[in-house]
N, C-alpha and C positions, 0 to 999 in steps of 0.2 A: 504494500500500500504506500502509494508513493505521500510525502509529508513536504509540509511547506515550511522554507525556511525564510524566516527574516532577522538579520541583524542588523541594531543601529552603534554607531558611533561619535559620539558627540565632539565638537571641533571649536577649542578655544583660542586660537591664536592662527594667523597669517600663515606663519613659518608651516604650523600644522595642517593646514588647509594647501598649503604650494606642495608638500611632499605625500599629502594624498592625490593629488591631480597629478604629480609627476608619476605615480604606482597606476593610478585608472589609465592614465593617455597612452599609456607604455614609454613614456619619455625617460626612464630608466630602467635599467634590467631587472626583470622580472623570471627569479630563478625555475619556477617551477610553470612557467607559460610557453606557449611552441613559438619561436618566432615566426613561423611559418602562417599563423592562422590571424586572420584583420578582427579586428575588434569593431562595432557598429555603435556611432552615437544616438541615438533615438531620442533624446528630448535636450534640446538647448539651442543656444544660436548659430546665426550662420556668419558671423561676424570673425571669426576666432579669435573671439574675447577671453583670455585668460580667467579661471572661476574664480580665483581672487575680486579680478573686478566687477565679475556679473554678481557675486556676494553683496559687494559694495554697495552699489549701483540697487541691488533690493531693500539692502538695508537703509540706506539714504543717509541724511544730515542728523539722525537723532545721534545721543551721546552714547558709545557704548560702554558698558560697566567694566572692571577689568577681570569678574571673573564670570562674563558673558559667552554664553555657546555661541559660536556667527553661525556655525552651521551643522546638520545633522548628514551623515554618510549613511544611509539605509543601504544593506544588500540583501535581495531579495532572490527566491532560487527554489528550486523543490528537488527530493529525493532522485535519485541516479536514474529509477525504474521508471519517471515520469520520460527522460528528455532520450532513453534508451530502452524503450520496452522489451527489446527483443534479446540486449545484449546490454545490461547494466552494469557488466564490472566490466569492459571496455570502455575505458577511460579516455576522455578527449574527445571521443566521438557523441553523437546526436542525431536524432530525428528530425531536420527540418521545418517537419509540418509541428511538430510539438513545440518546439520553438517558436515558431511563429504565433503559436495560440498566446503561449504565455505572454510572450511580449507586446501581445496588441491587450490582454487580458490586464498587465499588471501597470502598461501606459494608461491606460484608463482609469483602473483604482488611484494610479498616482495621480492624476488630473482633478479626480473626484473628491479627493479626501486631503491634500493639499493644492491643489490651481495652481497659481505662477510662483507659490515660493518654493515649486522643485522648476532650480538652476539649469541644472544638468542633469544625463542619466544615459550611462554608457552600458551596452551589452558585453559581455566578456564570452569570448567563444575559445580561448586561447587556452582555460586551465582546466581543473578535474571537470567540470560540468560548468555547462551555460550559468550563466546569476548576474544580474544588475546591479549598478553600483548608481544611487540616487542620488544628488544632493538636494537635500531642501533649508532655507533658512526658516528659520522657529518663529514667525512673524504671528501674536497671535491677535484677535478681531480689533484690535487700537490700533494694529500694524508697530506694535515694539517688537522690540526681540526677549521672548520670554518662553525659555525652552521647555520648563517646569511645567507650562500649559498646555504641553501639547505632549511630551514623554515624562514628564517627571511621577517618581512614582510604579512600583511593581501592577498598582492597577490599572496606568495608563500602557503599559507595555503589554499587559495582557490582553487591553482593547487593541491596541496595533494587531498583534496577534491571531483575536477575535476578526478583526476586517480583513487585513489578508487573508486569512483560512477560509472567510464565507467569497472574495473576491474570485479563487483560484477554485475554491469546490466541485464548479460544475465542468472541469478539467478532467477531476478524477483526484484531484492536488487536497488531501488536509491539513488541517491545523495538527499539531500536535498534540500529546493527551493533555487535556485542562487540568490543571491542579498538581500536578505531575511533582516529583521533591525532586527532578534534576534541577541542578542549578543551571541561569539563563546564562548563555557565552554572548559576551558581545562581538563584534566585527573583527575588534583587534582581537582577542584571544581563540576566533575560530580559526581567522588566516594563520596566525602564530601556531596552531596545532596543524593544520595543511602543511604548512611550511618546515615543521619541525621533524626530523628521523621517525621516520616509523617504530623502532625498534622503542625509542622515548616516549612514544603514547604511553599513558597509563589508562587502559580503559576502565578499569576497577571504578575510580572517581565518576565515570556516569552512570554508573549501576544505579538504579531505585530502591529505597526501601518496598522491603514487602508490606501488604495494608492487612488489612485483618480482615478474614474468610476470603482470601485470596487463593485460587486455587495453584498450583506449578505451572498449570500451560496459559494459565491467565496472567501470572507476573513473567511466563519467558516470554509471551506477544510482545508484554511491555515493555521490556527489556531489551526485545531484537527491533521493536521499534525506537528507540530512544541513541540505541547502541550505533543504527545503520549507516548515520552522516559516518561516521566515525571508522567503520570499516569501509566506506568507500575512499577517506582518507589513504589508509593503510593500505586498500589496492590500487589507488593513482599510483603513491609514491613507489611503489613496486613496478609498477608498470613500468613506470618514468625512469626507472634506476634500469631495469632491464633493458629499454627501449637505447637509452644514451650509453650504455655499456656495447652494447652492439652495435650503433650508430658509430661509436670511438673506434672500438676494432675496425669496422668496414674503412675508415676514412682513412685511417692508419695506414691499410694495406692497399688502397686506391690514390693514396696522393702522390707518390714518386708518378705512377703511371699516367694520373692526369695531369700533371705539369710537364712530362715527356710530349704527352699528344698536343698540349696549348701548345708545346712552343714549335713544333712541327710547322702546325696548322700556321699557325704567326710566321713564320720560315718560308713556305707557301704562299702565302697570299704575300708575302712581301715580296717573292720571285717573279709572282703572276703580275703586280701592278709595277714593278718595274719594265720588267718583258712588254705590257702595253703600251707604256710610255716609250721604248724603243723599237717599234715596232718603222721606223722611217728608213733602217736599214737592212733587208732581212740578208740572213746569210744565204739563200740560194741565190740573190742576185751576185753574190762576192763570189762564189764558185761560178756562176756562170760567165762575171767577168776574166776567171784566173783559169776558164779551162778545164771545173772538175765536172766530173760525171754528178748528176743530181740525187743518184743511188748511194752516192760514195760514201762508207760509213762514220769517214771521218766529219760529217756535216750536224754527225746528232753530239760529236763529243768533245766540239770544240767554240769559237767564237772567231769572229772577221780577225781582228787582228793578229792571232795564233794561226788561224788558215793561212792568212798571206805570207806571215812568217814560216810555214810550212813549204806552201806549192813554192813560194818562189827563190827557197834557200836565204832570205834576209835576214836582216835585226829590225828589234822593235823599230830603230826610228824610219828605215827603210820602207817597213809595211806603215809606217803614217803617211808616208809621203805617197806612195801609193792608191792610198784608201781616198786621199785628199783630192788625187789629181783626176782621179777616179767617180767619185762621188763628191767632193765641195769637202770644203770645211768642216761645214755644222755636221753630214753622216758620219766627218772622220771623228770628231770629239762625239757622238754617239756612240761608235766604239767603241773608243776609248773610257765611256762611263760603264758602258755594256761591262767589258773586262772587269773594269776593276772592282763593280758593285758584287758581281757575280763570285769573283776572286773572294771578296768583304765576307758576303750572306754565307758565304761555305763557312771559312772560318770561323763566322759569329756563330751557324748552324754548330760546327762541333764543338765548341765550346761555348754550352748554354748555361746563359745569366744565374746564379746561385740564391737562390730562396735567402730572403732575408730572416737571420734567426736573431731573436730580441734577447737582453741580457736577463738571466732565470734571478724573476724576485726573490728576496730575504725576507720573508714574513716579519721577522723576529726584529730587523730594525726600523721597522713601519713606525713606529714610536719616536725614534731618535730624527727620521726623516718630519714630524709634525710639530716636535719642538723646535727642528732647526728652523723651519721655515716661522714659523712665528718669532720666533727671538731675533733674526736676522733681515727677516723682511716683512713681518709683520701681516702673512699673509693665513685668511681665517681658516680655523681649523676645519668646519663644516667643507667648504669649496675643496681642502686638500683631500678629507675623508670622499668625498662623490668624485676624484677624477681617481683617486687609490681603486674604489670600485668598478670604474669602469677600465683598469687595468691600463691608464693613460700616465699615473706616478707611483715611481714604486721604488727601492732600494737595491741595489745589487748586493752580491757578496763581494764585492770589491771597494766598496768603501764609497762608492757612487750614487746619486741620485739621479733616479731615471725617467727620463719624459718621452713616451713614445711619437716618434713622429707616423703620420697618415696620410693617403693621398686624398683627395676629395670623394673618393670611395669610402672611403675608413677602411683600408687595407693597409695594414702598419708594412712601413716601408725602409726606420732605420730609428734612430733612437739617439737622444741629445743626452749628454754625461755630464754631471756637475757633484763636482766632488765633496765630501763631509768638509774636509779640511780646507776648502777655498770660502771665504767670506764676500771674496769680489762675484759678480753677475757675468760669471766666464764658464763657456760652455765645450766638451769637446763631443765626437760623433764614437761612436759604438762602431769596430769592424764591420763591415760591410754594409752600412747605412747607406743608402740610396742617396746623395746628397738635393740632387733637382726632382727626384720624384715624389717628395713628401714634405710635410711641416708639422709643425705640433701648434694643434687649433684646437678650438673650441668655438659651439656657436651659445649666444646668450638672447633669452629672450622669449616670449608665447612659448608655439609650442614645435616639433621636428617640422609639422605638417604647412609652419606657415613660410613663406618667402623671404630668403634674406636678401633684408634692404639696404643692408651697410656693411663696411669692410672694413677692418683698423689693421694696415701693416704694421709688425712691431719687428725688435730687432734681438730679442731672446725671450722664450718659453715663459723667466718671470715676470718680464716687461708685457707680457700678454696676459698672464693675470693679473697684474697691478692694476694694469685699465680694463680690465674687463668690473674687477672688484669697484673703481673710482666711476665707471659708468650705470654701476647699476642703482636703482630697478631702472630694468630695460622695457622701453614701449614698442620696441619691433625687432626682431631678431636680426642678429648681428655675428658675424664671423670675426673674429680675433685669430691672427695667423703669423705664426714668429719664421720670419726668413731670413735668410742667411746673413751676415754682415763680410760676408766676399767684396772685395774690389771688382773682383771680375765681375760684376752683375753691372759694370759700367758700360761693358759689352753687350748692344744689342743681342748677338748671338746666342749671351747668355740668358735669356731672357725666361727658360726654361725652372727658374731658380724661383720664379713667382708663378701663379697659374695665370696665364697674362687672362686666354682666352674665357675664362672663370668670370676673372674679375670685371671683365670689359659688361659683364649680362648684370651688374652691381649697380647701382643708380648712384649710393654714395663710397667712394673708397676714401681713404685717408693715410695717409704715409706718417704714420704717428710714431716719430721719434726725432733727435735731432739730429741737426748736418751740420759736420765739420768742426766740430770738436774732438776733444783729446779724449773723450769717452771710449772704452774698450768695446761697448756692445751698441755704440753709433755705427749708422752706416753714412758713408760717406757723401759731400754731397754732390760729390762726381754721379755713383749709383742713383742719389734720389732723383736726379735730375733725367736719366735714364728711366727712370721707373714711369715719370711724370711724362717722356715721350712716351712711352710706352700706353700709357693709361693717361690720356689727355683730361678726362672729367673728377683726377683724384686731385685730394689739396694734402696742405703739408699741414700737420697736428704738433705741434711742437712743447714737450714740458719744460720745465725751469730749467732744471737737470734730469733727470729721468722719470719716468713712471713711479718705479718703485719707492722713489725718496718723498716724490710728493704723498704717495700710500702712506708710508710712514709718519709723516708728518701729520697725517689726520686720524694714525693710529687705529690706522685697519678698517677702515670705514665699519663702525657699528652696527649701521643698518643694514648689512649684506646680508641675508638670510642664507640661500643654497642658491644650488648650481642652476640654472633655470632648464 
């Protein structure tokens, strides 16, 4: 009998409202969700108003108290048997058409029983089972905020209860048993048990007391129904652990060979679009000029200029002169590119480019890397903890702190070094770091899904958090992107070192650092002025002395919550 689940969780602070929207949007890694599966917004704007400010914006000008609820997280959902009747302990999967009952069924209750003070309300198709994640603010008939009116109290929770369970009913979906002595789990302590080792459940703790003239098949119903969320916990994370065990093995033994076949194909198709581009010379005309039979097998395993130096006994510059007086100029230098790109792509072919491998983090001085950065450069501990997470700063066992660099893929590409023992803002590269194919960014601001509108070049990794940290809160999302401080980048040609063609699709860019100073992590203003041809609509951002000093000087900017 499938059972309806609802938890709420109550939302006192900013900070705690931005990092449950960062958990519902997927804007941070979500251990136990398939990246593979989209998540569906079903109730809120089309604006892509951050829920901070659609909060706001409900709650208006009145004053808030400071230990005020702003807003209520309701998750809503029913037992595994409802949204998988055929196959409930296959985990992740769903019935379609059950899904769509419930979420036209449960938008409705939410319309009916709060109106416009649910925000937002996102479907989750990604983890053990389907479930809504609601937000409503507590607005009650004065339009204050007054949470205790509308949940406060184990009797208003068991009306919440009461109304889902008659909403969902004629689904097949029930309430749970009324009066029941389990204790209620709210939001945070059900994910926390999802999220938590299987092997760690205690299920003893939701057992029921037995009632009196209770019979054995009457308290084990009670009991297999009480117990059920709970073992479909136990068989996700199983699945989950089996499924990524397997997935790990298979990639394991599949990845030499697909980076073999990539770069084949890449070898290929780089033969093929050279070959069309010199297609103004072909070699059967060069043998027809020199005399050879067009059968002749020497025609498939060679090129014009190795031909001519063949049929007609010469040296290379012999057969240019030849090819020239023969066909012009421009065929003879067609050759000549012929040769030597063909001579290049073999080459390049057998000795193919080396998988970049990142330095293996030190767990153990993740600590010593959160003090240094505060005491040295004053940067917040929250922003260091979310990029640790997402495996972008991290410690080596070498005495190193590590900043991955990424392409605009997010395909780590090489990794920037900065040692415990150096106090200056000096950076070196990791063995085999890619230098022009990657950077160490970050974007700030709404949410992945909206458009970034601005660009801040900087000129080292902390120099990019320093102003990311002094620009926030951000109104529109923004890339911060730390590039090289090479000389060479004064070089058109090097031009490779920024993502030009990237930045050009930008509306606002910014070369935010200074020129021509004695600064070690300035770039110069030979380069900026290069960059500036390069990107005609960017301007120059200039601090006192650097990013990070003026950071410091305002002592970590306080109001920086997290990583957006």
């Amino acid at each position: 009998m499938p059972l309806a689940i609802c938890r709420i969780q109550k939302i006192k602070n900013w900070g705690m409202l931005t990092g449950n929207e960062a958990h519902t949007a997927r804007e941070r890694e979500t251990p136990n969700a398939n990246p593979e599966v989209t998540n569906i917004r079903i109730i809120g704007d089309s604006s892509y108003q951050d829920l901070a400010t659609l909060v706001r914006e409900k709650i208006g000008s009145q004053k808030i108290r400071s230990n005020a609820v702003l807003a209520v997280e309701m998750l809503l959902s029913a037992s595994a048997s409802y949204f998988r009747p055929d196959a409930p302990h296959e985990a992740g999967t769903y019935d379609k058409q059950c899904v769509d009952r419930f979420v036209k069924t449960t938008v409705n209750w939410l319309h009916s029983s709060w109106g416009d003070r649910v925000v937002r309300a996102e479907l989750h198709l990604d983890e053990i089972t389907p479930h809504i994640h609601a937000y409503i603010v507590p607005l009650d008939e004065r339009g204050k905020l007054n949470c205790r009116s509308l949940f406060g109290g184990r009797a208003k929770l068991s009306q919440l209860q009461d109304s889902f369970g008659s909403a969902v009913a004629h689904l097949g979906i029930y309430r749970g048993i009324k009066g029941s002595k389990a204790t209620y789990t709210t939001l945070k302590k059900y994910y926390a048990a999802a999220n938590q080792d299987s092997q760690l459940i205690n299920l003893e703790r939701f057992l029921p007391k037995t009632q009196v003239h209770e019979t054995s098949e009457e308290y084990r119903q009670r009991a297999i129904e009480i117990l059920l969320p709970e073992f479909e916990i136990i068989n996700y994370q199983l699945n989950q652990r089996s499924r990524l065990l397997k997935q790990l093995t298979e990639l394991k033994q599949t990845a030499i060979q697909s980076e073999k076949l990539r770069q084949h194909l890449e070898f290929e198709l780089q033969i093929l679009k050279k070959t069309i581009k010199r297609q103004e010379l072909p070699l059967g005309l060069v043998a027809y000029e020199l005399g050879v039979n067009q059968d002749n097998q020497l025609l498939s395993k060679t090129n014009a200029i190795d031909l001519v130096m063949k049929v007609n006994q010469c040296k290379f510059n012999d057969a240019l002169i030849w090819l020239r007086d023969k066909f012009g100029e421009e065929q003879m230098l067609a050759a000549v590119t012929n040769q030597v790109t063909s001579k290049a792509l073999n080459i390049s072919h057998q000795n193919p480019e080396t998988t970049f491998l990142p330095p293996v983090p030190s767990k153990s001085r993740w600590k010593e890397v959160k003090k240094y950065f505060q005491q040295n450069y004053c940067i917040p501990q929250k922003l260091l903890q979310t990029l640790n997470q997402r495996g972008l700063l991290y410690a080596d066992s070498n005495n190193n702190i590590v900043f991955l660099a990424r392409n605009l893929s997010f395909e780590v590409t090489g990794a920037y070094l900065h040692s415990f023992e150096m106090t200056a803002n000096v950076f070196s590269l990791h063995p085999g770091s890619k230098r022009s194919g990657g950077w160490f960014h970050l974007s700030m601001g709404r949410t992945l899904n909206n458009p970034i509108t601005s660009a801040m070049l900087t000129s080292s990794p902390i120099e990019t958090l320093s102003l990311a940290i002094l620009n926030a809160p951000h109104n529109s999302r923004t890339l911060y992107l730390s590039i090289d401080t090479l000389n060479s980048m004064a070089f058109t040609e090097h031009y490779a070192l920024i993502p030009v063609d990237f930045l050009k699709t930008i509306p606002n860019v910014a070369i935010a650092q200074r020129a021509g100073d004695a600064s070690r992590i300035a770039i110069s203003g030979k380069s900026i002025r290069t960059i500036q041809k390069l990107l005609p609509h960017s301007i120059i951002l200039q601090p006192k002395t650097t990013w990070n000093k003026e950071l410091q000087t305002r002592q970590g900017v306080k109001n920086y919550a997290a990583l957006e």
